[in-house]
C-alpha positions as CSV (number, residue, x, y, z in Angstrom):
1,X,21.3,-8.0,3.7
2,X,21.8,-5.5,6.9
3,X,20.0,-6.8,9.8
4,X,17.3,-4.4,11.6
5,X,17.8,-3.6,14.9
6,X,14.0,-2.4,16.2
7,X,13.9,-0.3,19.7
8,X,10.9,0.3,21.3
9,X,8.0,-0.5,23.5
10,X,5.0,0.7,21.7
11,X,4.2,0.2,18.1
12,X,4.8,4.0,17.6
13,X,8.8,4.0,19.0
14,X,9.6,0.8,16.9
15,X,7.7,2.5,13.5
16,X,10.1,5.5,14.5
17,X,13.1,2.9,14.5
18,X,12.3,1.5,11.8
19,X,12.2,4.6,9.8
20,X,15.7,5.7,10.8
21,X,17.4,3.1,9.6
22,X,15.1,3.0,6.6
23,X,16.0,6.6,5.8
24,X,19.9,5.1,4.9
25,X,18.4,1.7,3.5
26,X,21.9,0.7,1.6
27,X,20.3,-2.6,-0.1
28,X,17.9,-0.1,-1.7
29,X,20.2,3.1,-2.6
30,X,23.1,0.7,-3.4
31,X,21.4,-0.6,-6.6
32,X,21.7,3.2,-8.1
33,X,18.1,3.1,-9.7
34,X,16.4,4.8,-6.8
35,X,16.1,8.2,-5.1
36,X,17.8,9.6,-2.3
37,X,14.5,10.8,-0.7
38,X,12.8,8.2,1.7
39,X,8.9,8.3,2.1
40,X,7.9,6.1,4.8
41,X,4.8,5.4,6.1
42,X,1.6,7.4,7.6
43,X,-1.6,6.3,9.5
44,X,-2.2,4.9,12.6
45,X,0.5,1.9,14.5
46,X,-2.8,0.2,15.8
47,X,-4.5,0.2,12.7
48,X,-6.5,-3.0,12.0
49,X,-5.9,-2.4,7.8
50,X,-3.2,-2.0,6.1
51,X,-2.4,-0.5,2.9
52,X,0.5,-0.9,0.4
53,X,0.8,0.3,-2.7
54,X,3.8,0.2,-5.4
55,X,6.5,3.1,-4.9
56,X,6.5,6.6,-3.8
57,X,6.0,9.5,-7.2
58,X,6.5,12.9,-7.9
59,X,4.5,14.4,-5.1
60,X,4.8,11.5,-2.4
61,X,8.8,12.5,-2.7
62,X,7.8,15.8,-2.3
63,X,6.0,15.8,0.7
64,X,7.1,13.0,1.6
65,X,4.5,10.9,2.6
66,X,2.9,7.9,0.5
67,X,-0.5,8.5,-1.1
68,X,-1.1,12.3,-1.6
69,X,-1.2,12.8,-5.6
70,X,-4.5,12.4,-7.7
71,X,-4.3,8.3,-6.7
72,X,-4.2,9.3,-3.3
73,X,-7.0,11.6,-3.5
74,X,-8.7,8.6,-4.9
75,X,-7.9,6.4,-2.2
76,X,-8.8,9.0,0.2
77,X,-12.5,8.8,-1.2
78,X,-12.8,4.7,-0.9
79,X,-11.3,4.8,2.5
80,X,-14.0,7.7,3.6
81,X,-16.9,5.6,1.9
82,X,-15.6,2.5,4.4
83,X,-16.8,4.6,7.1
84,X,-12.8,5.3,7.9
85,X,-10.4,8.3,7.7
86,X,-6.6,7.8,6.8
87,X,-5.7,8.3,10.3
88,X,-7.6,5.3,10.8
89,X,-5.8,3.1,8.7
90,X,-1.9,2.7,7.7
91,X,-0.7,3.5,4.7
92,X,2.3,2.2,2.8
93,X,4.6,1.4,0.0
94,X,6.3,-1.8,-1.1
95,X,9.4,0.6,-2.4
96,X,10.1,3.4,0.1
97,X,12.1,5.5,-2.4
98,X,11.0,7.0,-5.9
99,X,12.3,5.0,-9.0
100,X,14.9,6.6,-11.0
101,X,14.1,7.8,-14.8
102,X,15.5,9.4,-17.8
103,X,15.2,13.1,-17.8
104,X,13.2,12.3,-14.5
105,X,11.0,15.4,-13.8
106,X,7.3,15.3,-12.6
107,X,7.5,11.3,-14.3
108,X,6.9,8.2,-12.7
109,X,7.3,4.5,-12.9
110,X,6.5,1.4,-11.2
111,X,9.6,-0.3,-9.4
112,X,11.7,-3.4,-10.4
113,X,11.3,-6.8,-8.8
114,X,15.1,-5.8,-7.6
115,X,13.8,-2.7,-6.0
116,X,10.9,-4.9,-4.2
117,X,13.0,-7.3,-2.9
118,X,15.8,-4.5,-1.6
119,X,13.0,-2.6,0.1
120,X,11.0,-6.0,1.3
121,X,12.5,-6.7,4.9
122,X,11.5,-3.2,6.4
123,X,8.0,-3.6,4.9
124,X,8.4,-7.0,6.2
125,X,9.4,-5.2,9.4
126,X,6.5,-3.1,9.4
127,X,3.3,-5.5,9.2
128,X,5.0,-7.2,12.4
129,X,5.1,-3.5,14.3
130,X,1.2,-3.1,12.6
131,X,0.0,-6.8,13.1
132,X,-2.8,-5.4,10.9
133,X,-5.9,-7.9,11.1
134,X,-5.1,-7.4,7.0
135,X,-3.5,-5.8,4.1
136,X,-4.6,-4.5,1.1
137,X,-2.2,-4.9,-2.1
138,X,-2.9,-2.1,-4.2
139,X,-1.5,-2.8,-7.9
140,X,0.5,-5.7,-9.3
141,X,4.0,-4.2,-7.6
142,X,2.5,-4.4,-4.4
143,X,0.8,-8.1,-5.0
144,X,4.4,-9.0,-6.4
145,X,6.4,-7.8,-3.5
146,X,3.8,-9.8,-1.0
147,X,2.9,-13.0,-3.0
148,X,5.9,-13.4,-5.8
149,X,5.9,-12.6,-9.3
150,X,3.9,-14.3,-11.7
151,X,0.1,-13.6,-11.3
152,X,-2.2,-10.5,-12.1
153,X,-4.5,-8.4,-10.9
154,X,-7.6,-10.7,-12.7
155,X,-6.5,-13.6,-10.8
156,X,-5.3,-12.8,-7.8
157,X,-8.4,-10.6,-6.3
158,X,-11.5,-11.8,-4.9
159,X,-9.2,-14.1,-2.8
160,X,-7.6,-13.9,0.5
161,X,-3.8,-14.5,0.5
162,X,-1.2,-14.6,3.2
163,X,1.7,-13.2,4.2
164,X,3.9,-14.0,7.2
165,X,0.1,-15.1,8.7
166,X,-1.8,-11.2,7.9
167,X,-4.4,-11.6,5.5
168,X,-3.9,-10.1,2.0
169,X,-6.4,-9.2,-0.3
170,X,-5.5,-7.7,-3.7
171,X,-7.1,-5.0,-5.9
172,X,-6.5,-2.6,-8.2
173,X,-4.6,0.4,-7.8
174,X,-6.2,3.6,-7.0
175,X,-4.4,5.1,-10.4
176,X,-6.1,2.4,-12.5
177,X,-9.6,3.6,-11.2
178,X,-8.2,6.7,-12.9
179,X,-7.7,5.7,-15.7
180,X,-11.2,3.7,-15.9
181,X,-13.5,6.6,-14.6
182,X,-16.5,5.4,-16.6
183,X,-16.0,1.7,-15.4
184,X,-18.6,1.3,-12.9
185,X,-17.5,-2.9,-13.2
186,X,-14.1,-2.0,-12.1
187,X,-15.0,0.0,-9.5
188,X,-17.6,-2.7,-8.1
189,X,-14.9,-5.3,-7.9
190,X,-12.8,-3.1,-6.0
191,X,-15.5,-2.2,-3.7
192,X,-16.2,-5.5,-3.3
193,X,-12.3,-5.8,-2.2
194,X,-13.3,-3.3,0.3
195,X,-16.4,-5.0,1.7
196,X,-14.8,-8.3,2.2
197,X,-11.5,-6.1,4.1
198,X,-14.5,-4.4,6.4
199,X,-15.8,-7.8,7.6
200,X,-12.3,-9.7,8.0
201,X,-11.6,-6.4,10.3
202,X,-14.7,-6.5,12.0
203,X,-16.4,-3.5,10.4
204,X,-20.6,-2.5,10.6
205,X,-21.6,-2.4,6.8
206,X,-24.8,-0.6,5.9
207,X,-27.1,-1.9,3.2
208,X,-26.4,1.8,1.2
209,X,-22.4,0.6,1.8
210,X,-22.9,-3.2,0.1
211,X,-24.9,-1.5,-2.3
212,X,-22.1,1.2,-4.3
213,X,-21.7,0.9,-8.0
214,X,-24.3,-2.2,-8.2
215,X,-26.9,-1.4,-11.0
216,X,-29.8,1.1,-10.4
217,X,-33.0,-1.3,-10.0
């Protein structure tokens, strides 16, 4: 594995850094299953929260910048109902390039454990530039790349994790929410996710906030 050289005194020259030598990562585009384009990383260096979801799709390659299709719209509503904005926050992706599929045109997929662990040390790289007071692992890629294979979703949330000494709490995946629109139970755990991230960072919660998606009394 190349070793990363990070220059810099602030938190914004060594994210800058780090993304030039991400944009020619060769552990990643050696293994022939990923794009050529590299989608980084946007938000704030100081940021006390940390997003990271699973791998960049169709229109995160295309503008190149993680989180801007419909899952990023959603994600864009339950960061605005913590009171934050995504300039506020950082957001991220455990795979920095878009996964490779047959007759690959507006389709996605989720990225191989190989993929994770090629793209790892500069995520790794970028929660020490952050020091975020926590991250939140959206999806079973991202809780994979952060905490190993071999749990889910079910029984990894509601829990605080660790790695390298951040915080981790897990949750669903903004897509997933998607998918479940008329889940109000899903969308209460998440939130709950969301409450517990607010406190660890330190966050004013209103009784409307600790209130979303419970059942009308």
């Amino acid at each position: 594995m190349p070793r990363l050289v990070i220059e810099g005194t602030t938190a914004a020259d060594r994210l800058a850094s780090l993304r030039r030598q991400a944009e020619a990562w060769a552990p990643a585009l050696a293994l022939g299953s990923l794009r050529k384009v590299m989608v980084f990383a946007t938000g704030s260096p100081e940021a006390q929260i940390m997003f990271i979801g699973e791998a960049p799709g169709y229109e995160e390659e295309r503008k190149r910048e993680p989180f801007v299709g419909l899952a990023g719209q959603q994600l864009d509503k339950i960061i605005k109902a913590m009171g934050l904005a995504r300039t506020d926050v950082y957001l991220s992706s455990i795979v920095k390039f878009r996964p490779v599929t047959a007759n690959q045109t507006t389709n996605n997929r989720p990225p191989t454990s190989e993929e994770i662990a090629a793209c790892l040390p500069l995520v790794r790289e970028e929660i020490r530039i952050i020091r975020p007071q926590c991250i939140v692992a959206l999806g079973g890629s991202a809780a994979d790349g952060l905490l190993g294979p071999g749990g889910d979703i079910p029984s990894r949330r509601g829990l605080w994790h660790d790695f390298d000494g951040v915080a981790v709490r897990v949750t669903y995946h903004p897509s997933h929410l998607l998918r479940t629109t008329n889940d109000t139970q899903t969308k209460r755990m998440v939130w709950e996710d969301m409450l517990a991230v607010m406190e660890r960072a330190g966050l004013p919660i209103s009784e409307k906030q600790r209130g979303f998606f419970l059942p009308k009394t």
